[in-house]
Structures are given as C-alpha cells and as structure tokens.
C-alpha positions as CSV (number, residue, x, y, z in Angstrom):
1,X,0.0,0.0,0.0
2,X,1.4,3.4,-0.8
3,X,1.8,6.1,1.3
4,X,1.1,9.7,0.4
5,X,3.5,11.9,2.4
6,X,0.1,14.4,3.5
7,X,-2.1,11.7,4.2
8,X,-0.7,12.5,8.2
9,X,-0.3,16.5,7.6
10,X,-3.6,18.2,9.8
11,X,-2.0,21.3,8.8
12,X,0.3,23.5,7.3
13,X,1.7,27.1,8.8
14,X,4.2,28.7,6.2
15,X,7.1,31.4,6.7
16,X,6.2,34.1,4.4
17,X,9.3,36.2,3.4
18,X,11.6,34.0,1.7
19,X,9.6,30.7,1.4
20,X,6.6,31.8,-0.4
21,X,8.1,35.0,-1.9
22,X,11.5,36.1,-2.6
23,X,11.6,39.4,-1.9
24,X,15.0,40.1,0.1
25,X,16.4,42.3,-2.3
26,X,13.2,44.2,-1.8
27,X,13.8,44.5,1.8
28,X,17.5,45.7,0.8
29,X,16.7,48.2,-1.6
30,X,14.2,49.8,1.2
31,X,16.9,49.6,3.9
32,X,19.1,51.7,1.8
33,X,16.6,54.3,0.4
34,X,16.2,54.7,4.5
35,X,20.1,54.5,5.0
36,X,20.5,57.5,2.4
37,X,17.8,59.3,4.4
38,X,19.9,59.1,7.3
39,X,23.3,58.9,6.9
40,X,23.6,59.9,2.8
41,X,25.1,56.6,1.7
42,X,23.4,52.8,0.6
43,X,24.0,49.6,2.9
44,X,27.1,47.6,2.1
45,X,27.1,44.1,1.6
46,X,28.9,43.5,5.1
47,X,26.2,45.2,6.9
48,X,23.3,44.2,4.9
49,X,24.9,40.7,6.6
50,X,24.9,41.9,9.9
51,X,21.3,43.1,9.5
52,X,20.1,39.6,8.6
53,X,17.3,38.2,11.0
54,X,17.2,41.1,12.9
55,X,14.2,43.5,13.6
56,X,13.8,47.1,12.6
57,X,14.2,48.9,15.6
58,X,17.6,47.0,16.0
59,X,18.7,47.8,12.6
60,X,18.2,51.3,12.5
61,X,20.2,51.8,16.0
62,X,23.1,50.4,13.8
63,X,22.9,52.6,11.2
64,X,22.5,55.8,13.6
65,X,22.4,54.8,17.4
66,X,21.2,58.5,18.2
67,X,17.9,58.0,16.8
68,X,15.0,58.3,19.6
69,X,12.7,56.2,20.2
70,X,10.3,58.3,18.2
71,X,12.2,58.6,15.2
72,X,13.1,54.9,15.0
73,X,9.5,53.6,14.8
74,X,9.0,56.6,12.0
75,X,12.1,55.7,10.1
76,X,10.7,51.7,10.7
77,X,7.2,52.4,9.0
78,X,8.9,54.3,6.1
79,X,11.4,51.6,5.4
80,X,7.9,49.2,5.5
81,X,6.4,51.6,3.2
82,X,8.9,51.7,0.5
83,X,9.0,47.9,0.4
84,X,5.2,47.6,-0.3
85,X,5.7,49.9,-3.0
86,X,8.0,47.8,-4.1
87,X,7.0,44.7,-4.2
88,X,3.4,46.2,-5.4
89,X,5.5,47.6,-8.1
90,X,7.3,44.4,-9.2
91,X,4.2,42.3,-8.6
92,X,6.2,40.1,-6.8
93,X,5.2,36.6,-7.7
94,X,4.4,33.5,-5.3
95,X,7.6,31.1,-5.7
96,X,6.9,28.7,-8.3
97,X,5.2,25.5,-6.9
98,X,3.7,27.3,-4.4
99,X,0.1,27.9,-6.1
100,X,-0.1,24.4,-7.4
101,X,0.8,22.8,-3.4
102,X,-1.8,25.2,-2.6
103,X,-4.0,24.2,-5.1
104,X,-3.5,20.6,-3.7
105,X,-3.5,21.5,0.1
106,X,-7.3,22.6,-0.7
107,X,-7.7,19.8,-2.9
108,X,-7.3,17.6,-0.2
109,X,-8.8,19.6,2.7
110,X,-5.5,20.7,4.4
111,X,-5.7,23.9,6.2
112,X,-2.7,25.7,6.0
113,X,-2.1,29.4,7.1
114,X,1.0,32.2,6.8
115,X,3.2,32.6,10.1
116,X,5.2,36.0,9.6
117,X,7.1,38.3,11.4
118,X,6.1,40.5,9.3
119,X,3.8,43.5,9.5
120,X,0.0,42.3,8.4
121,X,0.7,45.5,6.2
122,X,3.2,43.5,4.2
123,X,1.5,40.7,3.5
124,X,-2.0,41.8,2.4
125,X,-0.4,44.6,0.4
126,X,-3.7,47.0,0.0
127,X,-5.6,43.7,-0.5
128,X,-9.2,44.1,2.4
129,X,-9.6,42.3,4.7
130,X,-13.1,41.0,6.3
131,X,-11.7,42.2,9.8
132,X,-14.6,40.3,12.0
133,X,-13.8,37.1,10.0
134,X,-9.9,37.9,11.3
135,X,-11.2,38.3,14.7
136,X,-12.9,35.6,15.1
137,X,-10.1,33.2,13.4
138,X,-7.9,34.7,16.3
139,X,-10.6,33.8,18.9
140,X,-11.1,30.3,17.9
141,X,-7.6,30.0,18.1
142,X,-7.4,31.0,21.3
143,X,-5.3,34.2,20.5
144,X,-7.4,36.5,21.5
145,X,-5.4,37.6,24.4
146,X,-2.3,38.4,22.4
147,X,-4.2,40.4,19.9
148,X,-5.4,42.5,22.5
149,X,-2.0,43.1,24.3
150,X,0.4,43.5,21.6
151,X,-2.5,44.9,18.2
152,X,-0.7,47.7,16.6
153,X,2.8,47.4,18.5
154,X,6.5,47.1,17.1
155,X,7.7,44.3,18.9
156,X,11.3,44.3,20.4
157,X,14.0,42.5,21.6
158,X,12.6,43.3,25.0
159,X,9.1,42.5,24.5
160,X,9.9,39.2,22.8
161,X,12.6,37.8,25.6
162,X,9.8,37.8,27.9
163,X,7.5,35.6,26.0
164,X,7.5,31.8,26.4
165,X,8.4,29.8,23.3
166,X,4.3,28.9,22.7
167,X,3.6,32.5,22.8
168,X,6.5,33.4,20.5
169,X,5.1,30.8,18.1
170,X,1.3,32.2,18.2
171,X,2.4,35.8,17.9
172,X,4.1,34.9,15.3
173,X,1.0,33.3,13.9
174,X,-0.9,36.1,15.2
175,X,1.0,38.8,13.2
C-alpha cells in the first residue's frame, strides 16, 4: 500500500518572506533608500549581513544609534512603506510550486495558514480584509489575548525575551 506523504499532515503554517516570496532584495533596496535618508550613503554588503534576521528597531540603531525612540519607529514604517511599493510595483510573484501545493492543500482539505514576522501590512499589500472574520479566526484559536496586548505594536527585543516559546510561536502566527 502506498503512502502519500500528506495523508498525516492536519496542517500547514508557512514562513512568508523568503519561502513563499523572494523578496529580500526588496527588503534591501528599502533599507538603503532609509540608510541615504539618514546617513547619505546605501547599505554595504557587510552590513546588509549583519542586519540579517534582525528587527527594525535593531537595525536602525546600527545605522544611527542616536535615533530616539520616536524617530526609530517613524524611520521603521517608512522603510515598510517603501518595500510595499515595491513589491506592489514588481508584482512580486508567489515562488513557483507554491500555487499548485496550494491548489493541492485545498484539494485535499488541508488547512494551511502564513506565520510571519512580518507587518499584516506587508503581507495583504492593499488587499481588504473582512476584519470580523480575522477576529474571530484569532478567537477560535485561542489568540485573542495576544491580539489585545500586543495589536498595533512594534515588537522588540525586549518584549519578545519575555514571552514563552508557545507565545512566540502564536504571535508569530498572530502577526
């Protein structure tokens, strides 16, 4: 008897940036439009490494640790900004594969969702959004609680060392 390698999947949760589009260069295009904004030249390779996997708030205290508090979260929602444009511009494709497996995820009743540490901003990309069908997914998910305390807030370092590793993962979801 043959064995169909989602015949035991209940569900799928998929990383956005990077698995299901490949919009880095996006991401590094926007960080140096914000880099000439601030300190008149484009990120370098080297630092574009260093930046890797970290958050915005962190990213812009490297390029100018004198930024406030104030003008990092307005520097972080311009740099968001230009990459939507971007990618809106580009009409950045799904990967290929990835609308056929979704095709067959449906197909054979799989749920499957998009986990992102991404800004919901970035993801629906001017697309609507029925937002009581969103809060009730949350609800039935039992998220309810995070939506309330962390809805419309950059998260931090800080912010995020304090979670436990389930809340990390459901924020994640979450956002």
């Amino acid at each position: 008897m043959k064995h169909n390698l989602l015949d035991n999947i209940t569900g799928i949760v998929f990383d956005y940036n990077g698995t299901l589009v490949f919009d880095a260069p996006m991401h590094v295009s926007a960080w140096s439009e914000i880099s000439m904004r601030i300190r008149n030249k484009e990120v370098t390779a080297e630092e574009n490494h260093q930046m890797s996997g970290k958050n915005n708030a962190v990213i812009l205290q490297m390029m100018d640790p004198t930024l406030t508090p104030e003008q990092n979260k307005k520097l972080s929602l311009e740099k968001e900004a230009v990459y939507r444009e971007m990618v809106i511009q580009q009409d950045l494709p799904l990967v290929p594969g990835v609308p056929a497996f979704f095709d067959l995820l449906k197909e054979k009743g799989i749920p499957f969702t998009i986990a992102s540490a991404s800004i919901k901003e970035n993801i629906l990309l001017g697309r609507s959004v029925d937002e009581n069908e969103y809060r009730d997914v949350i609800q039935r998910v039992n998220l309810g609680y995070l939506l309330e305390r962390y809805e419309n807030q950059e998260l931090n370092e800080e912010i995020v060392s304090k979670l436990s590793g389930g809340e990390k993962q459901k924020l994640s979801t979450l956002q």
